[in-house]
DSSP file (Angstrom, degrees, kcal/mol; ACC not computed):
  #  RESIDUE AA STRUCTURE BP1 BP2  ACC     N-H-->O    O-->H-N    N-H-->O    O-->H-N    TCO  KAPPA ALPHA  PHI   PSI    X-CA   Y-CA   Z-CA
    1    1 A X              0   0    0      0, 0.0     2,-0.1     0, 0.0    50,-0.1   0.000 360.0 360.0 360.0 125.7  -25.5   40.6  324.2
    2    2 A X     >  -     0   0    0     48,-0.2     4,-0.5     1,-0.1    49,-0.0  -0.258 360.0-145.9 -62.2 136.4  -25.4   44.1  325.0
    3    3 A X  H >> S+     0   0    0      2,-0.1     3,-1.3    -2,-0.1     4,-0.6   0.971  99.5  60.8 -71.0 -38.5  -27.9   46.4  324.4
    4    4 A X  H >4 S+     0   0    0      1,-0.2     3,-1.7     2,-0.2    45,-0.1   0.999  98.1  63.1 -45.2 -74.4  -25.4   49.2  323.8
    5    5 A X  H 34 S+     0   0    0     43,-0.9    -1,-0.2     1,-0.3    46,-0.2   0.681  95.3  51.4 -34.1 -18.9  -24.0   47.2  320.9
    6    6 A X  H << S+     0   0    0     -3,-1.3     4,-0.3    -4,-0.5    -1,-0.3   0.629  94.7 109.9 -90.3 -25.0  -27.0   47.2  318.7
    7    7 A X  S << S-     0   0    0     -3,-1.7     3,-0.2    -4,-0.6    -3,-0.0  -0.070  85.6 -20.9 -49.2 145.3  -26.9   51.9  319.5
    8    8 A X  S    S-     0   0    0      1,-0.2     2,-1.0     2,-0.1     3,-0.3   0.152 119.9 -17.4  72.6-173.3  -25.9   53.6  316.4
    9    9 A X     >  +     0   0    0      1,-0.1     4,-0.7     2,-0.1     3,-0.3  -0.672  58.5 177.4 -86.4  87.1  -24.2   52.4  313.3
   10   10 A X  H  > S+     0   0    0     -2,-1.0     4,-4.8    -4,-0.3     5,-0.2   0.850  75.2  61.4 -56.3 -54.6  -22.6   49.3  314.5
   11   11 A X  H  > S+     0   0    0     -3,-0.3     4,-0.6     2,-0.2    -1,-0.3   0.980 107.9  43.7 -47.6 -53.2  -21.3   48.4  311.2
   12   12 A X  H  > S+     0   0    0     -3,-0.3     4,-3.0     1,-0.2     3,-0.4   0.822 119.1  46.7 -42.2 -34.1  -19.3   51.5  311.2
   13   13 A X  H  X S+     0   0    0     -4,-0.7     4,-1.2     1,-0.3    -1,-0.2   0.783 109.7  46.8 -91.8 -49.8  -18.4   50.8  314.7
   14   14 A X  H  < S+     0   0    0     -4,-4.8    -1,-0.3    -3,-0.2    -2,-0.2   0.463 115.1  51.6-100.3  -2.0  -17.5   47.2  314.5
   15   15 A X  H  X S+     0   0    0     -4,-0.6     4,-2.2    -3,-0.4    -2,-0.3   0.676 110.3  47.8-109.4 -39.1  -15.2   48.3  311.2
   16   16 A X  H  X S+     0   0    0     -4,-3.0     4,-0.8    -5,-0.2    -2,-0.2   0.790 109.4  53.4 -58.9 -22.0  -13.2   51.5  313.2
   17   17 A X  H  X S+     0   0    0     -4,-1.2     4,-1.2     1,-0.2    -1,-0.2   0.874 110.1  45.8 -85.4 -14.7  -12.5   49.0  316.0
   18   18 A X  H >>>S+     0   0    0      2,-0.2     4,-2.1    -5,-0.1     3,-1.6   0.978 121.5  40.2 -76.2 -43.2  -10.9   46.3  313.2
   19   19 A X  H >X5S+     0   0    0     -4,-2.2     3,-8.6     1,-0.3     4,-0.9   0.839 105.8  60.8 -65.6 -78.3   -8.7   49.5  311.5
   20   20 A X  H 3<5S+     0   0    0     -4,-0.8    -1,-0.3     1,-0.3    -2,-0.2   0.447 105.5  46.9 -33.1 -38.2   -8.0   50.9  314.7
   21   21 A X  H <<5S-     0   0    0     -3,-1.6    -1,-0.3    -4,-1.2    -2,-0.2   0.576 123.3-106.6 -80.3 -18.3   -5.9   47.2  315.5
   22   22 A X  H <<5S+     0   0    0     -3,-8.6     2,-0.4    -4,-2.1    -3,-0.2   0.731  79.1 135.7 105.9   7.9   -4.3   47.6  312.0
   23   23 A X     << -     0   0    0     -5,-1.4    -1,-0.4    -4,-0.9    -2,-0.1  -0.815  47.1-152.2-100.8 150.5   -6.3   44.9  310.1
   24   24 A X  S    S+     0   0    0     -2,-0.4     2,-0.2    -6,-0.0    -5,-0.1   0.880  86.8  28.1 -79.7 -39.5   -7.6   46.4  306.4
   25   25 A X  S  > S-     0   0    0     -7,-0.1     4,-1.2     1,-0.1   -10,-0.0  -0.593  77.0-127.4-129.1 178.1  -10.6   43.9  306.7
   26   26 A X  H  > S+     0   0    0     -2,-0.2     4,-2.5     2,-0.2     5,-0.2   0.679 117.9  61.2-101.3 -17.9  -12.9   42.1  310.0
   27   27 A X  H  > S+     0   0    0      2,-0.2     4,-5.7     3,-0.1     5,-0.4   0.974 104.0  50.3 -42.4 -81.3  -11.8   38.6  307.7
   28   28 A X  H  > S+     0   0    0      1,-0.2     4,-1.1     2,-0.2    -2,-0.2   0.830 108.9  43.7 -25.3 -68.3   -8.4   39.7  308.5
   29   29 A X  H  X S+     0   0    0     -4,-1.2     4,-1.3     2,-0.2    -1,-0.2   0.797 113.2  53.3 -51.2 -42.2   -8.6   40.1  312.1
   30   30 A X  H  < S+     0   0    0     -4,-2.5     6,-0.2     2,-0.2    -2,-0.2   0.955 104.9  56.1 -51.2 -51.8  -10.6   36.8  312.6
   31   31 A X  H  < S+     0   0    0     -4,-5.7     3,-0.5     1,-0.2    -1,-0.2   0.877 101.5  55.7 -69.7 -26.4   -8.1   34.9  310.8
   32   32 A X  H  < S+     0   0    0     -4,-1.1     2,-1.3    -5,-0.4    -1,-0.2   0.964 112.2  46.9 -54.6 -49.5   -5.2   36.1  313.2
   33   33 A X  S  < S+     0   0    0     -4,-1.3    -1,-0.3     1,-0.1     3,-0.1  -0.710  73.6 159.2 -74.1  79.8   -7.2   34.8  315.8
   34   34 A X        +     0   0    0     -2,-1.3    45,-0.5    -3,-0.5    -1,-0.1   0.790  69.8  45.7 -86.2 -16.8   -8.1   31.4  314.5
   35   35 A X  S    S+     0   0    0     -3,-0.1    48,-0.3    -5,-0.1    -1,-0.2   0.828  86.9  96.2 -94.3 -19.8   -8.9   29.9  317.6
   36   36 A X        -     0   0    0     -6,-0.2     2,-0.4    -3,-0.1    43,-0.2  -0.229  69.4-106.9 -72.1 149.2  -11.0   32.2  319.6
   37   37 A X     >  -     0   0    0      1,-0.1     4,-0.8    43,-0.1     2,-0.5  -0.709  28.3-109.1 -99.2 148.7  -14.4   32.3  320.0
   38   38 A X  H  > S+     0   0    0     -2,-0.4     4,-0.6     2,-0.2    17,-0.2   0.409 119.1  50.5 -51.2  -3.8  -16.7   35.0  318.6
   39   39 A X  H >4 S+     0   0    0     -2,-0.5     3,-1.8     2,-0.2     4,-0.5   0.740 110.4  53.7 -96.3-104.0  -17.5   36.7  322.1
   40   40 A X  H 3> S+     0   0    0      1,-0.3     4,-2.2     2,-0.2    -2,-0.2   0.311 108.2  52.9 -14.1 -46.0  -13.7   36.8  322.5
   41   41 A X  H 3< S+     0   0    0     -4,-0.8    -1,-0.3    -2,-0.4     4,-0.2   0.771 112.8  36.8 -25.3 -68.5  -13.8   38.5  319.1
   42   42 A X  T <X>S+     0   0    0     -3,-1.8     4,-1.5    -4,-0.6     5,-1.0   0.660 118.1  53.5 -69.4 -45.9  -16.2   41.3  319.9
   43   43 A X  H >>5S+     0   0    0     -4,-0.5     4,-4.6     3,-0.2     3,-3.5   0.944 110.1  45.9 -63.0 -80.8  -14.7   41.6  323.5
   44   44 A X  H 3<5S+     0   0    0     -4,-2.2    -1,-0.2     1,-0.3    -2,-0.2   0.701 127.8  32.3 -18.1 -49.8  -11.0   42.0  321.9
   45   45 A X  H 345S+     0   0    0     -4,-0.2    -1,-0.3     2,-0.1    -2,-0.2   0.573 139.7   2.7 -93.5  -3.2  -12.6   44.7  319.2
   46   46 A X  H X<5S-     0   0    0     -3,-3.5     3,-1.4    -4,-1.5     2,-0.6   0.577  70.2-145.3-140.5 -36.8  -15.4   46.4  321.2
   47   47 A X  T 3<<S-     0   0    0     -4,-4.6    -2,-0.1    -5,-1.0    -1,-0.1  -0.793  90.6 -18.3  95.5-142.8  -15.9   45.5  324.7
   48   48 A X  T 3  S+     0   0    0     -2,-0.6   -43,-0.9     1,-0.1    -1,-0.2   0.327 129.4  80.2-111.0  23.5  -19.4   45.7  325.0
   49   49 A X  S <  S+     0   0    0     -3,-1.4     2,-0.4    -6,-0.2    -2,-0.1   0.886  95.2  39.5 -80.3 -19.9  -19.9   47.7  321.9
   50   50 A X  S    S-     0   0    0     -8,-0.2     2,-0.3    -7,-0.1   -48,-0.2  -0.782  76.4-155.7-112.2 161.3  -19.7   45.0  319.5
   51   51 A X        -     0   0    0     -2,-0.4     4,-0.4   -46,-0.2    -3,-0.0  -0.783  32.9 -99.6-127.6 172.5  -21.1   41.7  320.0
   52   52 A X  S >> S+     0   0    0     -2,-0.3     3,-1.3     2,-0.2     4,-1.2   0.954 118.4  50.5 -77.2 -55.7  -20.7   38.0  318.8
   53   53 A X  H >> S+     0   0    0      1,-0.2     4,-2.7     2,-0.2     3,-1.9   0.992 113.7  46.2 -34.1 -80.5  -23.6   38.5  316.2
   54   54 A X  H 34 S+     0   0    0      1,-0.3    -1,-0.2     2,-0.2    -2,-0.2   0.331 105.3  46.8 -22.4 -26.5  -22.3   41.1  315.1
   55   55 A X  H <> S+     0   0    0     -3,-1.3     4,-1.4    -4,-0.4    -1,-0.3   0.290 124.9  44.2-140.3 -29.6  -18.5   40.5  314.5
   56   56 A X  H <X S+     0   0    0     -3,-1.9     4,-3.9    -4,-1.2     5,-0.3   0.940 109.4  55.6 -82.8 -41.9  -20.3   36.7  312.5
   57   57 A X  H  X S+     0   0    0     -4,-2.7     4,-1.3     2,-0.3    -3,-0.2   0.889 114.1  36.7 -43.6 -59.0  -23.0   38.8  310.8
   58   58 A X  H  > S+     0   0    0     -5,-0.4     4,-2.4     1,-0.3    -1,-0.2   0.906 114.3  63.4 -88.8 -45.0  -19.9   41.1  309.2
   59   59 A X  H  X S+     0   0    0     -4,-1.4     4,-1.2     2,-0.2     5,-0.4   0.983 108.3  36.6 -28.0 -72.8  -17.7   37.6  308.8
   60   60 A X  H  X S+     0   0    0     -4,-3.9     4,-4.3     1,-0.2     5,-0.3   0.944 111.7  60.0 -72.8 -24.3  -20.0   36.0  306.4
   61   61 A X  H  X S+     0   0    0     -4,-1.3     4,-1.7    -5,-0.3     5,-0.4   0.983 106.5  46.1 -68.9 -57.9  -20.8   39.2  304.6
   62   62 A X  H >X S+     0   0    0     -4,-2.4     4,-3.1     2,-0.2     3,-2.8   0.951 118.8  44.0 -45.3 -76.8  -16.9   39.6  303.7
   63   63 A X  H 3X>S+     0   0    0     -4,-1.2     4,-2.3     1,-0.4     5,-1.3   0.915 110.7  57.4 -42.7 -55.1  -16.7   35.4  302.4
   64   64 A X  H 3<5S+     0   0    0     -4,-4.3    -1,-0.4    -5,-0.4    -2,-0.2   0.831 106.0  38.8 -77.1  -4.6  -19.3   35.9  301.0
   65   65 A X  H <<5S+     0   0    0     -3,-2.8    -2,-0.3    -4,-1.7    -1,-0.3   0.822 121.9  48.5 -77.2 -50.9  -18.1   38.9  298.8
   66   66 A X  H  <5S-     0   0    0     -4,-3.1    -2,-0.2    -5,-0.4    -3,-0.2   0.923 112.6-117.5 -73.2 -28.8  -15.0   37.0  298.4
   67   67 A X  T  <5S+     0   0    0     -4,-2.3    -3,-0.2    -5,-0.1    -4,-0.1   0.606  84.5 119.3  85.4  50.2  -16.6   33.5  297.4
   68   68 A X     >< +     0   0    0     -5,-1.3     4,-2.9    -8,-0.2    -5,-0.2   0.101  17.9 117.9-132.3  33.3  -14.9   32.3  300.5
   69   69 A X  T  4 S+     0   0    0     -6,-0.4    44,-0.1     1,-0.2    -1,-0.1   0.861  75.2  56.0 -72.5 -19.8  -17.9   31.1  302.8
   70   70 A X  T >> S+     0   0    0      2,-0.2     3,-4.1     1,-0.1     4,-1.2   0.972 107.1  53.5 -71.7 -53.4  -16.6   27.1  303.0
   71   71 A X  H >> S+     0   0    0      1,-0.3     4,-2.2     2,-0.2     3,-0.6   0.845 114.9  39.0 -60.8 -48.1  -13.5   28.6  304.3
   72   72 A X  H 3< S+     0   0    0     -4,-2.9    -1,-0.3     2,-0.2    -2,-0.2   0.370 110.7  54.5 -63.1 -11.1  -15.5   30.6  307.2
   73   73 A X  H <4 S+     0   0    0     -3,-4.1    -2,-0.2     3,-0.1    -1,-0.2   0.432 108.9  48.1-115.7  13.5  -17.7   28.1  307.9
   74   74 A X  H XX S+     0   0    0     -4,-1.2     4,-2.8    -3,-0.6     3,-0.9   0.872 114.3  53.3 -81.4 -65.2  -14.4   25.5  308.6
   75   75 A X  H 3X S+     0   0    0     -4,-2.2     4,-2.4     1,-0.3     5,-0.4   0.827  98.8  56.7 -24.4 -45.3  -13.1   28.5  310.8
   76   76 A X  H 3> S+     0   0    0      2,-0.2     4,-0.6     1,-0.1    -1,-0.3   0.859 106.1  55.9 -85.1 -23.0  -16.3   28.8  312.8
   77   77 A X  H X> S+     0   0    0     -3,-0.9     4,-2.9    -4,-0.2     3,-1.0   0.948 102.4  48.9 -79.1 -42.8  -15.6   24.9  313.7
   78   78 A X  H >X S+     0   0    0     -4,-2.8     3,-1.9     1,-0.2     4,-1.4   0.724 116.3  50.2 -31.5 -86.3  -11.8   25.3  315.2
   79   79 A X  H 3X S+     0   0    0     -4,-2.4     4,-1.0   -45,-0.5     5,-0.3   0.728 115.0  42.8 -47.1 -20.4  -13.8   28.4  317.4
   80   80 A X  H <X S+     0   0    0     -3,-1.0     4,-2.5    -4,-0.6    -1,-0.3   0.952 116.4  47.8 -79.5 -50.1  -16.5   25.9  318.4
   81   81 A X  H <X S+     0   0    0     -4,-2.9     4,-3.8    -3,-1.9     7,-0.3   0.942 115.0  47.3 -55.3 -52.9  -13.9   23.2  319.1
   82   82 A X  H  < S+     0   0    0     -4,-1.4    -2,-0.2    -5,-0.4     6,-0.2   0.955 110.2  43.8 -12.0 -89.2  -12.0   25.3  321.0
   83   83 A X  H  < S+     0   0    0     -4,-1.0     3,-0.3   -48,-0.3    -2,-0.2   0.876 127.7  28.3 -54.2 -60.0  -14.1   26.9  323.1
   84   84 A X  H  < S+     0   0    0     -4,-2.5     2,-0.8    -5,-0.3    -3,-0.2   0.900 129.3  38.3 -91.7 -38.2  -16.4   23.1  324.1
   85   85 A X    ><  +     0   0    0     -4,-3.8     3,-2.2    -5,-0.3    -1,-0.2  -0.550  68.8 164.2-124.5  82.4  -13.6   20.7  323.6
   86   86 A X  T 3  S+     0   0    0     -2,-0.8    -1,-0.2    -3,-0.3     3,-0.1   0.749  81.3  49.0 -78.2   4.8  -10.2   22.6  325.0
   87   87 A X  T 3  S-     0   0    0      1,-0.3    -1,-0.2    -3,-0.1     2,-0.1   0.508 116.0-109.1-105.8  -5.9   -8.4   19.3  325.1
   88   88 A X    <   -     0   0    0     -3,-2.2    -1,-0.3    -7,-0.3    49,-0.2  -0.226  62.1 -17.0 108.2 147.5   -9.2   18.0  321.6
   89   89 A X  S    S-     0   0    0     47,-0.9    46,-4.9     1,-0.1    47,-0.4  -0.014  79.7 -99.8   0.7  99.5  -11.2   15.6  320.4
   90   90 A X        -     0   0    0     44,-0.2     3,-0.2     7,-0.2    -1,-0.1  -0.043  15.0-140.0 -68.9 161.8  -12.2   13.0  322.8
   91   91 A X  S    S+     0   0    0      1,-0.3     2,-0.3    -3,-0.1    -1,-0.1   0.760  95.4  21.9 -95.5 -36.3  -10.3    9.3  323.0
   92   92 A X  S    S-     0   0    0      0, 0.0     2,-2.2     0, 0.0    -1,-0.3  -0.951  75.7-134.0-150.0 114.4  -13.8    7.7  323.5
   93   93 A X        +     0   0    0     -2,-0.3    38,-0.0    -3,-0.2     5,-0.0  -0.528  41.9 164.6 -98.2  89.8  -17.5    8.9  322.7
   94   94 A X        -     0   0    0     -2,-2.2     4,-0.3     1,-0.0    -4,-0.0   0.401  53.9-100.8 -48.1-167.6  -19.0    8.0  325.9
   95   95 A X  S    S+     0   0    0      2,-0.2     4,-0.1     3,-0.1    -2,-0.1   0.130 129.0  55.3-100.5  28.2  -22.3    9.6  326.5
   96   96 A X  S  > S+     0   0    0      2,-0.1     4,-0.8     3,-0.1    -3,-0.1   0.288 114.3  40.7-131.5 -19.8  -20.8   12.0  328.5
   97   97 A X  H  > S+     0   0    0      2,-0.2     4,-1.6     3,-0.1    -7,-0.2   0.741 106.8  61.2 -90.4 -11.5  -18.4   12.9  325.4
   98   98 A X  H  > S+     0   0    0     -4,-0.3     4,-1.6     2,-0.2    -3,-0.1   0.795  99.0  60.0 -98.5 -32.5  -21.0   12.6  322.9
   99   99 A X  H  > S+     0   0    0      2,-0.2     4,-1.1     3,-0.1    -2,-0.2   0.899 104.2  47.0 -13.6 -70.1  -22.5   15.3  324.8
  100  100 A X  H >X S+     0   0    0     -4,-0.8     3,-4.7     2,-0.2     4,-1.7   0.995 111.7  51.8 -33.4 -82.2  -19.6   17.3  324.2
  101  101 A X  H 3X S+     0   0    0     -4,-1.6     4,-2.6     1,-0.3    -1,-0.2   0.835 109.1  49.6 -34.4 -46.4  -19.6   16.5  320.6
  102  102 A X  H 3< S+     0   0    0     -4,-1.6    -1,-0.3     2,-0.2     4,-0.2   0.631 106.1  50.3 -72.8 -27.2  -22.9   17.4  320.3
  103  103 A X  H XX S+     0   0    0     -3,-4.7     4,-2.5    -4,-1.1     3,-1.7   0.911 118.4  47.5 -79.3 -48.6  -22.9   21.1  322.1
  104  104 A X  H >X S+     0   0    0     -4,-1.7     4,-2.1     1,-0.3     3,-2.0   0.865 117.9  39.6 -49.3 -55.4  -19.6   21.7  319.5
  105  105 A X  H 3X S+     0   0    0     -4,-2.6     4,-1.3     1,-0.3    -1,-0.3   0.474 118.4  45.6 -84.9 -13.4  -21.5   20.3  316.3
  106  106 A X  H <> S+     0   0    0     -3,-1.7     4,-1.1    -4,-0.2    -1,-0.3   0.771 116.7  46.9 -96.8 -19.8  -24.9   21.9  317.2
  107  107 A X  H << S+     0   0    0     -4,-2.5     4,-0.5    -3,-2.0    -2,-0.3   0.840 118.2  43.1 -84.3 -33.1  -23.1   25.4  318.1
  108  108 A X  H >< S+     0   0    0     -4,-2.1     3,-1.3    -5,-0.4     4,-0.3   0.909 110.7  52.7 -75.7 -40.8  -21.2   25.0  315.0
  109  109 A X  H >< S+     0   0    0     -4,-1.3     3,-1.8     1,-0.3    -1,-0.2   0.919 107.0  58.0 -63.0 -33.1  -24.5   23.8  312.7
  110  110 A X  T 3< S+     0   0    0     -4,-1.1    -1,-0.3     1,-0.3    -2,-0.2   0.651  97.7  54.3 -85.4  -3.8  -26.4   27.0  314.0
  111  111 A X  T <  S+     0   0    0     -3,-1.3    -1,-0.3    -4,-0.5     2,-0.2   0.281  90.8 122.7 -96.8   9.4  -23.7   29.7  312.6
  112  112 A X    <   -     0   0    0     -3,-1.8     2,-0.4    -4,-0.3   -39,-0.0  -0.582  60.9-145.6 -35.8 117.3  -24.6   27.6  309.3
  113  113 A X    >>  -     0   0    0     -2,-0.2     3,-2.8   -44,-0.1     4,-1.2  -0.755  24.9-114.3 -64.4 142.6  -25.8   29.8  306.6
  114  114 A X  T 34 S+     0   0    0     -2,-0.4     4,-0.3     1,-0.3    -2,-0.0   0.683 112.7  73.9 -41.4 -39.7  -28.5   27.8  304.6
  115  115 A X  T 34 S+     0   0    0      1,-0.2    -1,-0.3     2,-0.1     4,-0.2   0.681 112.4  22.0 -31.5 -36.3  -26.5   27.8  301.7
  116  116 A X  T <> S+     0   0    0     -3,-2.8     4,-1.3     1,-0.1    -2,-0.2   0.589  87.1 103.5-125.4 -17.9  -24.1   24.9  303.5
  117  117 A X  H  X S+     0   0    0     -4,-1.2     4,-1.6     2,-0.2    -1,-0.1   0.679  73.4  57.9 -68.4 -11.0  -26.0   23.5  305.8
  118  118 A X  H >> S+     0   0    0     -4,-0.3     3,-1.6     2,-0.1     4,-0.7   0.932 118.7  43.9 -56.4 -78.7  -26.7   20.2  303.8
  119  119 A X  H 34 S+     0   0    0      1,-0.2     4,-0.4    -4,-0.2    -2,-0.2   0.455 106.0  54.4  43.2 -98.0  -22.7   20.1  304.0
  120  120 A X  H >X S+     0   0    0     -4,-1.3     4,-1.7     1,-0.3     3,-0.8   0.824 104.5  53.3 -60.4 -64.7  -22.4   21.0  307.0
  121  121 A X  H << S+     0   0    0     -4,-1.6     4,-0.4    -3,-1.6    -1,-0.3   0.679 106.3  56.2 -42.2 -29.6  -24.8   18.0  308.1
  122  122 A X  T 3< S+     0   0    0     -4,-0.7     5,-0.2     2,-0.2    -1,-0.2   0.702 104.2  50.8 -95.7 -14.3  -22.7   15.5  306.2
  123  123 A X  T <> S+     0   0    0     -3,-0.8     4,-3.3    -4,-0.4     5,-0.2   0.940 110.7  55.0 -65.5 -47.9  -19.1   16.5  308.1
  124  124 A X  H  X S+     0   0    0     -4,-1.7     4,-0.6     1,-0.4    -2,-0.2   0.521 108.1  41.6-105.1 -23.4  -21.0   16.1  311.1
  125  125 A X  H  > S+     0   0    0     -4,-0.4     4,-1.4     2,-0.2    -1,-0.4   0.444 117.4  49.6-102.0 -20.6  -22.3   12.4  310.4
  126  126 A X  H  > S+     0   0    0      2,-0.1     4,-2.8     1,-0.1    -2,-0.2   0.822 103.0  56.5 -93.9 -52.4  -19.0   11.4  309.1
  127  127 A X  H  < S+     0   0    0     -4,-3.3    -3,-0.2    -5,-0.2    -2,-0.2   0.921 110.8  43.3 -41.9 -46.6  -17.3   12.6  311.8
  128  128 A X  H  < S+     0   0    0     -4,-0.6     3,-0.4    -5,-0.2    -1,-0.2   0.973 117.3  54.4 -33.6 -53.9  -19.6   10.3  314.6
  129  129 A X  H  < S+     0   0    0     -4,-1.4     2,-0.2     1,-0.3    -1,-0.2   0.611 127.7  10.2 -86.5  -9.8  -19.1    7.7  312.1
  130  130 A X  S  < S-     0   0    0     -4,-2.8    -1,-0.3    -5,-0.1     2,-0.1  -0.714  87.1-142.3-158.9 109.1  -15.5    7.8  311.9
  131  131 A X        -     0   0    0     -3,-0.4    -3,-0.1    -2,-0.2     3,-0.1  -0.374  15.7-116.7 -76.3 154.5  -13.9   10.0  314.7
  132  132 A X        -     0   0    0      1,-0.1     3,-0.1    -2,-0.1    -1,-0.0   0.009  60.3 -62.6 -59.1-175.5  -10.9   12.3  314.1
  133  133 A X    >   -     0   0    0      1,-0.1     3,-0.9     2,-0.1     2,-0.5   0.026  64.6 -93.2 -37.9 167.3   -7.8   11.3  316.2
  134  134 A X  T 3  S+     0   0    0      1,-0.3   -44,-0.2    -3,-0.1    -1,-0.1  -0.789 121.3  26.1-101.6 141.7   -8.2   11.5  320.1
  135  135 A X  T 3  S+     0   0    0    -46,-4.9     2,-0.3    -2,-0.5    -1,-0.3   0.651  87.6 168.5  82.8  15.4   -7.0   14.9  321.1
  136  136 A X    <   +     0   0    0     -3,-0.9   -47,-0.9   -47,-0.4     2,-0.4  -0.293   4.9 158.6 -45.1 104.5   -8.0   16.4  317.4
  137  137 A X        -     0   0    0     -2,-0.3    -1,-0.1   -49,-0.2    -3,-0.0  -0.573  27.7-149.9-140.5  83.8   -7.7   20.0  317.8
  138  138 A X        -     0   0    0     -2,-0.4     3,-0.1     1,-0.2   -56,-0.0  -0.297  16.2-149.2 -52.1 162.8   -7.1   22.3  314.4
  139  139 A X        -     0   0    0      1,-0.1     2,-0.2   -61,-0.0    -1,-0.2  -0.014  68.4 -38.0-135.0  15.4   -5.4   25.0  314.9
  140  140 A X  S    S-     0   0    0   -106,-0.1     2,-0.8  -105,-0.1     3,-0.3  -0.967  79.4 -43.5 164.1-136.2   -7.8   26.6  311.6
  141  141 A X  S    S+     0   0    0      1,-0.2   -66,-0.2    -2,-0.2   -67,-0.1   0.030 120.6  50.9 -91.8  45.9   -9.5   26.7  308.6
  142  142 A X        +     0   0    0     -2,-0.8     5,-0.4   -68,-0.1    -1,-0.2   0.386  69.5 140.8-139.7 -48.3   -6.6   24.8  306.5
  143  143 A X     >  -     0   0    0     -3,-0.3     4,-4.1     3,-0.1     5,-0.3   0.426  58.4-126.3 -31.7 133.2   -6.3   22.0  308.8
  144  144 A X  H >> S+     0   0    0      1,-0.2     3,-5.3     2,-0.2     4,-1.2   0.825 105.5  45.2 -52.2 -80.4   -5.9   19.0  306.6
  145  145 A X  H 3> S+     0   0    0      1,-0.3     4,-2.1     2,-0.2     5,-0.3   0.592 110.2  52.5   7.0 -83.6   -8.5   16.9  307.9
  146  146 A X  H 3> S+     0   0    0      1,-0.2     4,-1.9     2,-0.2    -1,-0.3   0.786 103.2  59.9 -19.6 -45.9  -11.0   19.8  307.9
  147  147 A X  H XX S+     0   0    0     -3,-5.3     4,-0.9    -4,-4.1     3,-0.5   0.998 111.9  50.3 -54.4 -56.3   -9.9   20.4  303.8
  148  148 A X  H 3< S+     0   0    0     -4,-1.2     3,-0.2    -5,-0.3    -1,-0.2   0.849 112.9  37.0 -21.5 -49.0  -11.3   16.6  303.7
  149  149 A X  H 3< S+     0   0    0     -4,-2.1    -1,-0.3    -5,-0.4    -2,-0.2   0.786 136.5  17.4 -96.6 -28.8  -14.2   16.9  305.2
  150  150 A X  H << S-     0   0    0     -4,-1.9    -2,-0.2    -3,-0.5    -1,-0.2  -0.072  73.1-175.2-125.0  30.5  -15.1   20.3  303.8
  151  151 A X     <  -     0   0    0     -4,-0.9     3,-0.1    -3,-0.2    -4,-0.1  -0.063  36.4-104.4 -70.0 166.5  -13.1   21.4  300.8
  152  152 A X        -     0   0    0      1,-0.1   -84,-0.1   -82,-0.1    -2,-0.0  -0.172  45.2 -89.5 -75.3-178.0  -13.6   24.5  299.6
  153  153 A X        -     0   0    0    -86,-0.1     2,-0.3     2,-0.0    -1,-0.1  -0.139  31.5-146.5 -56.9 158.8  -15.9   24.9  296.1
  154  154 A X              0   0    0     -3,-0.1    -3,-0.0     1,-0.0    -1,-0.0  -0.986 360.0 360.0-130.4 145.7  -14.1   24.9  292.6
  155  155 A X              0   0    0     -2,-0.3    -1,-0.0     0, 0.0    -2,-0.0   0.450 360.0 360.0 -98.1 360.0  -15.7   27.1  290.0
């Protein structure tokens, strides 16, 4: 993380670089890029003016204004999955794949807000206990499976 990214009003900063690409909202922009990971994000909108903190920080702030934080916190596994597992779900959790499993599911648990993290914890133990397909790779926050494992709230 840059130190120049924290200069100034960053919010402002990190909200001209989304209009400036033609998206109304930073929601918006994320969801075009459903796969990327949140330093891809910030790079794509900022450089090194924006950061990964930054670009999640303004992400939950939006869901949560919309009542849409399950949806965001499905999203932020696809980027996790991505990013640690680029071939998908592994065929066999070896201990050199359960490794794997374990950097996605621990990067994923720690952009948890508190709100979800019971949740969160219980995708994460059913998935061990009964693994997706081998080569399981959503492509975002819809993916059936994901809906399963995480549907969103009903009021």
């Amino acid at each position: 993380m840059s130190g120049h990214s924290w200069e100034g009003n960053w919010k402002s900063r990190l909200y001209e670089c989304v209009r400036a690409r033609g998206y109304d909202s930073l929601s918006a922009f994320a969801e075009a890029h459903p796969t990327l990971p949140l330093a891809e994000l910030a790079s794509q909108l900022g450089g090194d003016g924006i950061n990964a903190v930054q670009v999640f920080t303004g992400l939950v702030a939006e869901a949560e204004r919309h009542n849409r934080l399950t949806r965001l916190i499905r999203g932020q596994f696809v980027r996790e999955l991505w990013e640690s597992l680029p071939d998908g779900w592994p065929a066999v959790l070896d201990e050199e794949a359960r490794l794997e499993v374990a950097v996605v599911l621990g990067s994923w648990s720690a952009y948890t807000p508190l709100t979800h993290e019971q949740r969160v914890k219980q995708v994460m133990a059913s998935l061990l206990a009964t693994p997706p397909p081998s080569g399981w790779r959503p492509l975002g926050p819809d993916d059936a499976l994901l809906l399963t494992l995480l549907p969103d709230e009903t009021a």
